[in-house]
N, C-alpha and C positions, 0 to 999 in steps of 0.2 A: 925331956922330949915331949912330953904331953901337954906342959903347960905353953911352948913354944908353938904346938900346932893348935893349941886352943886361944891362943892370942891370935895366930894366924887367921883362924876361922872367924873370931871374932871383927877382925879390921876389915877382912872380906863382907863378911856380911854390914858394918855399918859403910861399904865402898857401895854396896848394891842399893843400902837404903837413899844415900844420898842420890844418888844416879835413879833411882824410882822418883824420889821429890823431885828431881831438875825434874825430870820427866815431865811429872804432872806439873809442876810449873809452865812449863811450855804450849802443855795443853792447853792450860784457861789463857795463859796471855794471846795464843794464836787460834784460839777457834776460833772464833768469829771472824776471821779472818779466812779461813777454812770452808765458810759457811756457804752453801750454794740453796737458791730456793729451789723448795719442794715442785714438781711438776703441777702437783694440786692449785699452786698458787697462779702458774703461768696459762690455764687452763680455760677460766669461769669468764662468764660475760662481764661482770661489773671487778673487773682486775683493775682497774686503774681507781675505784675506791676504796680495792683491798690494800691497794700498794701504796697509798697515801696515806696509810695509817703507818706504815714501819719507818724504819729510820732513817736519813737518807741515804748512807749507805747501802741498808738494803733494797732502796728502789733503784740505786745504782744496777743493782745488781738481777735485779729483776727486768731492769730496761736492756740490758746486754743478754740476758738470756730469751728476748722475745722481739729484739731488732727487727730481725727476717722475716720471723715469723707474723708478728700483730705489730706493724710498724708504724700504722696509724694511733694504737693505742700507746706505742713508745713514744710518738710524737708528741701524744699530750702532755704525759710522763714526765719529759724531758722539757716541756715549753714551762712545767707549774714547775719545776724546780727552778728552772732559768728567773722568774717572776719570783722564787723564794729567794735565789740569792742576792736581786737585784735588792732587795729590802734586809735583808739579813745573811752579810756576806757568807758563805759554805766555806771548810777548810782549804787550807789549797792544793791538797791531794784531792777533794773531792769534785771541786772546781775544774781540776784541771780533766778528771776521767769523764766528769760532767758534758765540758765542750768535746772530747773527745768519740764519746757516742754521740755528740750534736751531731759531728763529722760522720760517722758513719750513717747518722739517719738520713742524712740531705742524700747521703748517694742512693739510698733508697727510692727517693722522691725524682730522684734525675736532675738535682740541684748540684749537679758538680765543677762548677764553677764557684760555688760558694762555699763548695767543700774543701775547695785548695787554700781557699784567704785562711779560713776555721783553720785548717792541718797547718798551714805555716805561723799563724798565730800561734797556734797550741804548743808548737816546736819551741816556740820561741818564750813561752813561759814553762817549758817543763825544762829549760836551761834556767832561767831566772828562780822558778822555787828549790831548783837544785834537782829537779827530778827528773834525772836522765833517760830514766830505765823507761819513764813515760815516750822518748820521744818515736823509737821504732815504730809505736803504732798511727803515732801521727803522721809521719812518714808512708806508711803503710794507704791511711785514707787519700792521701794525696796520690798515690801509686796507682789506686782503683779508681780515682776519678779520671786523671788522664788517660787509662784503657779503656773508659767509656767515653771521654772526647776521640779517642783514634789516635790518641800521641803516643806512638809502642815504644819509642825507644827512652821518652820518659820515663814512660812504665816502669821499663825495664832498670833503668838505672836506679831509680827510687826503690825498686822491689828489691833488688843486691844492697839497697845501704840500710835496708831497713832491717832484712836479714843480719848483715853482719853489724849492726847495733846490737843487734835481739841476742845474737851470736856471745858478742863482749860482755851484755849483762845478764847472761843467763837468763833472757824472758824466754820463757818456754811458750806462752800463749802466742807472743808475736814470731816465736817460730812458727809454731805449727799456722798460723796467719801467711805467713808470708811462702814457707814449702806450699800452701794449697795454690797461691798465686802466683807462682811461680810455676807449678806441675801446670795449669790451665795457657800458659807461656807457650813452655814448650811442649803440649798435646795439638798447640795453634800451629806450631814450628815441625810437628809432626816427628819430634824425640819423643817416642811414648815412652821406651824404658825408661830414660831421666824424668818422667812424669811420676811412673809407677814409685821408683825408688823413691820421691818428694814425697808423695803420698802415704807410702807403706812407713815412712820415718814419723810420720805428720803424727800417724792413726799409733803406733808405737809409744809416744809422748805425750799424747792426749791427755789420758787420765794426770798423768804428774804436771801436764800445764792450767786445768781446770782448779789444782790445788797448791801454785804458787801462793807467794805469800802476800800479792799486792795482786787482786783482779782488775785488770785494763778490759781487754776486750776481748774476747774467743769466739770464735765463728763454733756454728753448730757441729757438732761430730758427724753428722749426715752430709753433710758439705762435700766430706771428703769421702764419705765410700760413692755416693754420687757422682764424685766426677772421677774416681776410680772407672766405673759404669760408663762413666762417658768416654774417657780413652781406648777401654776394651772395645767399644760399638766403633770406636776410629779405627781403632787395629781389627775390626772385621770378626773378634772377638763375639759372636753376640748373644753367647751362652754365658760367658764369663760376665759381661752386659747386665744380661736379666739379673743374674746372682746378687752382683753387686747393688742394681738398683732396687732390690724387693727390700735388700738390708736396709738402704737408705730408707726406704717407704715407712717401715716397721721400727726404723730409731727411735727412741724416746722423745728426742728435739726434732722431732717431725710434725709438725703440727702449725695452724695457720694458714698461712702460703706455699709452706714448703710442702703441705698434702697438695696441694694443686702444681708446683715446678713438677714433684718426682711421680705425681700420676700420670701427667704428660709425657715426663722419657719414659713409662712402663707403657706407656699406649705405643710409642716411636719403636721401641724395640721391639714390640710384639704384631707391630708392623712389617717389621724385619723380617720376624719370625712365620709372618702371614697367619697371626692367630685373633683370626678376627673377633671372637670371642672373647679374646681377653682387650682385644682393644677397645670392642665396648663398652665393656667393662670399666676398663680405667678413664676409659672418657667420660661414662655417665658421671664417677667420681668428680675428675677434674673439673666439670660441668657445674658441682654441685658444690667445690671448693669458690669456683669464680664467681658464682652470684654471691658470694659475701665480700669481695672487693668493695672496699670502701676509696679505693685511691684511684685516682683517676686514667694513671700512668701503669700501673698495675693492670686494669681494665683492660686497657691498650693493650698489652706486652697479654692476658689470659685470652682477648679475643683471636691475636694474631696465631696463636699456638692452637688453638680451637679450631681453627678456619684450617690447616691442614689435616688437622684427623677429621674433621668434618667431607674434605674433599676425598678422602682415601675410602670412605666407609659409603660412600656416595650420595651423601646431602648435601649437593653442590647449591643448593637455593639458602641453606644455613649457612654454608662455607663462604659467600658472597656477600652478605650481609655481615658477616665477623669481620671478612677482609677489610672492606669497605668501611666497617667502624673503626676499625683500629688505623689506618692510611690516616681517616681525618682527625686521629687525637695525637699521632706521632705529629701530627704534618704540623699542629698546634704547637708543640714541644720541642718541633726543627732540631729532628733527629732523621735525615734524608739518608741514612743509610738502612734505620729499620724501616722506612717505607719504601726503600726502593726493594727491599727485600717480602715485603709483605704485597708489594705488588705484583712480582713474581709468583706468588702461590694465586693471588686475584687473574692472573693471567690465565694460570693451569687451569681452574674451577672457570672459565670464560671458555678454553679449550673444552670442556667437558658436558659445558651446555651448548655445546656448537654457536659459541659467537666469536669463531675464529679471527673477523676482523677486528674486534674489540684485544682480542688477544693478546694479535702480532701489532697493533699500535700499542700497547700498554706496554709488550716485551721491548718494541724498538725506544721506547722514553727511558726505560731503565736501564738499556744499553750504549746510551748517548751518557747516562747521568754514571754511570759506573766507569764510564771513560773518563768523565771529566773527577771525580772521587779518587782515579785507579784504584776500582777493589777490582783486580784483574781474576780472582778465580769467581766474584759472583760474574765479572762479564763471560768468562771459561762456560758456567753454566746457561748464563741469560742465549747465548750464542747455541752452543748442545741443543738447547729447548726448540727453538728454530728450526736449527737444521735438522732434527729427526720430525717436523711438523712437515716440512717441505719434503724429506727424503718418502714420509707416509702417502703424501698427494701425489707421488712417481714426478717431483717438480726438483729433480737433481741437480740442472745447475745451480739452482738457489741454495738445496743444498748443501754444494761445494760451493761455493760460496761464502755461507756462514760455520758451514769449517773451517775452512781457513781462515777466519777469524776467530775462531773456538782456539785455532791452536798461537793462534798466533798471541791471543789474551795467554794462556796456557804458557806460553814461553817466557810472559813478562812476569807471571804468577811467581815461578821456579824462579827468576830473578828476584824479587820482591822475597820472596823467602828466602834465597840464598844473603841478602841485605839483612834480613831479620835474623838469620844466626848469628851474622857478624855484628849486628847491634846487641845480640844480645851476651857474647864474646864482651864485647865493648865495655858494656856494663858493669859485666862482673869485675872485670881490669880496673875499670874505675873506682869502682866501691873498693876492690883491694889493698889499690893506691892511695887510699885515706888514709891521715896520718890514725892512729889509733891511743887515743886520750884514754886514758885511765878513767873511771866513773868521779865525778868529784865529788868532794867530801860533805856530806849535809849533816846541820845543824838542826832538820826536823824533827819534831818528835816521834812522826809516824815511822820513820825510815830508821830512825833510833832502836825505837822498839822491836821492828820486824828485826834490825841487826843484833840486837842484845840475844832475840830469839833463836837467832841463826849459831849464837855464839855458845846459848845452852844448848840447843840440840845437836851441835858437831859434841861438845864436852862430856854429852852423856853419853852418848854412842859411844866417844872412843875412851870413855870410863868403861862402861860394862865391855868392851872388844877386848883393851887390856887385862881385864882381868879375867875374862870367862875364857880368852884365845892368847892371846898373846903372840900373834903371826910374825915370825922373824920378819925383819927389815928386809925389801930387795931394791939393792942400790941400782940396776941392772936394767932397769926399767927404761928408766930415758934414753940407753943406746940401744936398746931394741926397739923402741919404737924409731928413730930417727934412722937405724938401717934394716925395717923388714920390709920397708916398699922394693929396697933393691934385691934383698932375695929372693921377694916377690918375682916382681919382673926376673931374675935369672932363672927361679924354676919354670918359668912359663917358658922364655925362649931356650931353654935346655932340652924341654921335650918338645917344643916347635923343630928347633935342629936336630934331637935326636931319632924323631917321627915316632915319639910313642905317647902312651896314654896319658893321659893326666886328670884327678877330677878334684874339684875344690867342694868344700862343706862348707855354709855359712850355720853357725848355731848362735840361735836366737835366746840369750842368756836371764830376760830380763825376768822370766820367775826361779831365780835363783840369786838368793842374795849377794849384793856387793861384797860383805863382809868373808863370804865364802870362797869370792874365786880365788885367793893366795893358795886355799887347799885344794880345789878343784882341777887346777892347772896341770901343776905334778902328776895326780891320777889320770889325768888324758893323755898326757903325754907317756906314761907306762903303757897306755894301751895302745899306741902308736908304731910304729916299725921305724928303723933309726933312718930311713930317709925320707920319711913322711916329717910335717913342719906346723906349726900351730905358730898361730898370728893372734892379737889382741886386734880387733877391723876398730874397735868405738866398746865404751862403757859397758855397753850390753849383749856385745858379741866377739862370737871368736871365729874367727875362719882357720880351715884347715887342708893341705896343699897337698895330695895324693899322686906321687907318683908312679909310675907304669899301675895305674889302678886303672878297672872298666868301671862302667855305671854297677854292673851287678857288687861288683867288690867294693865299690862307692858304700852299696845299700847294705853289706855287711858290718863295714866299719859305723856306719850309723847304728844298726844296732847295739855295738858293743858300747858306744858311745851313749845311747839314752841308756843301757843299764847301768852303766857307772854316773850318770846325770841323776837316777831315782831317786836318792838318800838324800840329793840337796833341794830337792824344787818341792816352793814354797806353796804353790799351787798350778794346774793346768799341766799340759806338757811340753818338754822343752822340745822348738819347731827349728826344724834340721834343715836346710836346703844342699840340692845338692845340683851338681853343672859338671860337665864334662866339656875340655877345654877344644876348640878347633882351631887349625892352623892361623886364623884370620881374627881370631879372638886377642881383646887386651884385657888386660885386667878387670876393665871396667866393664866391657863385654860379658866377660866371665861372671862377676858380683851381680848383673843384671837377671844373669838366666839362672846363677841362685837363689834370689829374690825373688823371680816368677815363681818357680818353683816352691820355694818357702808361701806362699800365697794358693796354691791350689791347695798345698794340704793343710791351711787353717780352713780351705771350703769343704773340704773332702769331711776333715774332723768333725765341721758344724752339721754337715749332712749329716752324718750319722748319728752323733747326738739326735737330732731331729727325729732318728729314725728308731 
């Protein structure tokens, strides 16, 4: 018997030792790959002689972390590599991410015409070196140039194929890409909650998209609490607003340009707030970010943003002089809808110096030019602005007059948007109805390797799992997921019909290991009452179906629930959402106000860390 369990111990321990070597095999073959630059690096004025000393790999990777931000120093970045390969051709993984931040930097520049030839080029050789997993983001650049020409339902359909590419090969980067442009969609279409949910997934995923195995392209993390911030100030929100936008301020990948975007929405919102104080505050900032504009177009788009908090704080002789700069570099750029828009604020700041006839001409050219564009909600406004100048001068019929054209823009608006949900319906149908191809087989060695990688780290994991666990098999799986939509939906309209309570949990799983929830499961479900229901929602979460439960009985079962959560969470704590069902609610209703919910109490929690 002794010698049977000491054999035993011994195959155990040389199972651990192999499975510690794959381990660190894994590591040296995929760090660098792993590898993200230091902040230090992205920082320093002479960056583009520090970056041309590494590899080019890693100036790949230093040009994607600094796009937004120093786009002018990416451009050069990216032109001396361009001239490196033209003489010494780059890999064709490196080539091909290469042209792909080309694409994203033209849309910087407002070259988005030449950013769709680049995107569909690029598509068309990340088919030819076999690298598929490349093409979502190529796709993706082509998505964000046509919603800067005004082509929405391009947009939109490009954005759903480029998703469900990203979707098929697990790019995590060009998801969280595509959820952020996608939530800016529908914040425009005025779905906030499908915003919020895009977003709250986006920021979820983040860190494990920043450390895929092949870096393409990842927008900043600021990006998204940002326009977090900006759907709250849609929805009237504008407490939730500041919260969001201070994070954005204070991100790490905030720096460049994007201290001048996000000190602008902090001045807007505290506008809102009428703290005037703080909006000069973020203005002197903002101020202080735009004289280091070196782009010409940038200029343009910091003067016209200036020219309104300039008008608000009442330096209407600054605010005129912004305006007026910025009309004649767009007007350069013939881009007639940010100047017809930038002439509207020149309007206001002309109403403020009492040159009302300069005004109501400049308002009537923008409202001739928004007819013939149909952007019917800036005519909505151009029209409003009028008719309360005229209703102020006790000159009523003029302003009945340009009410009734206020509403009549206003009616075509609602129509234009009711088209834009059904394009964007549309969309998605289409992208669905692609056939759906398998990733093809490549003979690279890059892709080789990352797969050899992928092949050691599934085989250690489920080395050390079997042995240190051993979790029975549960065959069971697949027809519980493919029937709990329907007990879903039955428990919702059961207490729809029966008129009693109901409240759902959404629990937010993801500091609690994978490998844990086969054990986890069972223990919640003991803690459960037998007509209460637990759902697997996605990877990282469980939802849980309460019936005849109140909110306060909601907030019980949550506790009983994070004590039995303690023993497994790996760090941080596990975030609970909770919603209580109304007759008018679907499903998706329901998971929304979960969601909300799970989102104040990561603010609540930050607060008081803070505090």
């Amino acid at each position: 018997m002794t010698m049977t369990l000491a054999k035993k111990n011994i195959n155990y321990n040389f199972s651990l030792i192999v499975a510690l070597l794959m381990g660190l095999t894994l590591y040296f073959v995929t760090s660098s790959v792993f590898a993200q630059p230091s902040q230090r690096l992205l920082l320093p004025d002479d960056i583009i002689v520090q970056t041309q000393q590494l590899s080019t790999r890693e100036q790949l990777d230093v040009i994607n972390n600094i796009n937004t931000q120093r786009s002018a120093e990416a451009k050069v970045l990216i032109d001396s590599l361009v001239q490196q390969h033209a003489r010494q051709p780059l890999t064709n993984i490196d080539a091909l991410r290469l042209s792909l931040l080309h694409c994203f930097n033209l849309l910087e520049f407002g070259e988005f015409n030449q950013a769709i030839i680049l995107a569909k080029q690029g598509e068309i050789n990340a088919r030819q070196y076999k690298y598929d997993t490349a093409r979502p983001y190529f796709i993706q650049c082509q998505a964000e140039a046509q919603q800067n020409l005004g082509n929405v339902l391009q947009e939109q359909i490009l954005t759903e194929e480029s998703l469900r590419l990203a979707n098929l090969y697990s790019e995590k980067q060009a998801i969280v890409n595509n959820l952020y442009d996608r939530s800016r969609q529908n914040t425009s279409l005025e779905n906030f909650n499908s915003a919020i949910e895009d977003l709250r997934y986006a920021l979820a995923i983040f860190d494990e998209a920043q450390t895929q195995f092949q870096n393409w392209y990842l927008l900043p993390k600021s990006y998204l609490q940002s326009e977090i911030a900006n759907v709250f100030f849609s929805m009237g929100d504008i407490e939730e607003a500041l919260y969001f936008a201070e994070l954005a301020y204070k991100e790490s990948s905030t720096f460049g340009k994007l201290n001048f975007a996000f000190a602008i929405n902090l001045a807007r919102i505290n506008m809102a707030l009428k703290d005037r104080a703080q909006v000069l505050y973020y203005l002197n900032k903002a101020e202080t970010e735009n004289n280091k504009n070196t782009s010409e177009r940038d200029f343009a788009t910091g003067n016209a943003l200036l020219a309104s908090i300039h008008l608000y704080v009442g330096d209407y002789d600054v605010a005129e002089q912004l305006a007026s700069s910025s009309i004649v570099l767009f007007s350069k750029y013939q881009e007639p809808i940010y100047v017809m828009r930038i002439k509207r604020t020149l309007a206001k700041v002309y109403f403020a110096q009492h040159k009302d006839n300069q005004a109501l001409s400049l308002l009537n050219d923008i409202i001739e030019q928004a007819t013939e564009l149909k952007q019917f909600s800036d005519l909505e406004e151009f029209n409003q602005i009028i008719s309360q100048y005229y209703a102020e001068k006790n000159q009523f019929e003029s302003a009945y007059q340009f009410q009734v054209q206020r509403f009549d823009a206003a009616k075509q608006a609602a129509e234009k948007l009711n088209n834009a949900h059904f394009m964007q319906y549309k969309a998605k149908i289409t992208a669905q109805s692609e056939p759906i191809d398998p990733p093809e087989k490549s003979s690279n060695i890059n892709q080789s390797l990352i797969l050899t990688a992928l092949i050691i780290l599934i085989m250690s994991i489920g080395l050390v799992i079997f042995i240190t666990r051993n979790p029975r098999n549960t065959n069971n799986v697949k027809n519980n997921i493919e029937n709990q939509q329907l007990n879903i939906n039955n428990m919702l309209d059961n207490a729809k019909h029966g008129h009693y309570q109901l409240s759902m949990l959404l629990i937010d799983m993801s500091h609690i290991l994978t490998t844990d929830m086969p054990f986890i499961t069972p223990r919640l479900k003991n803690t459960l009452r037998e007509q209460d229901q637990l759902f697997h929602h996605s990877p990282n979460e469980l939802i849980i179906l309460l019936p005849h439960t109140s909110p306060i009985g909601a907030a019980r079962v949550v506790s009983q629930i994070e004590h039995v959560l303690e023993e497994w969470q790996t760090e941080g704590k596990v975030n609970i959402g909770v919603a209580s069902l109304h007759q008018l609610d679907s499903f998706d209703a329901l998971l929304k106000k979960a969601v909300l919910n799970q989102l104040n109490k990561i603010k609540s929690q930050e607060h008081n860390q803070k505090l």
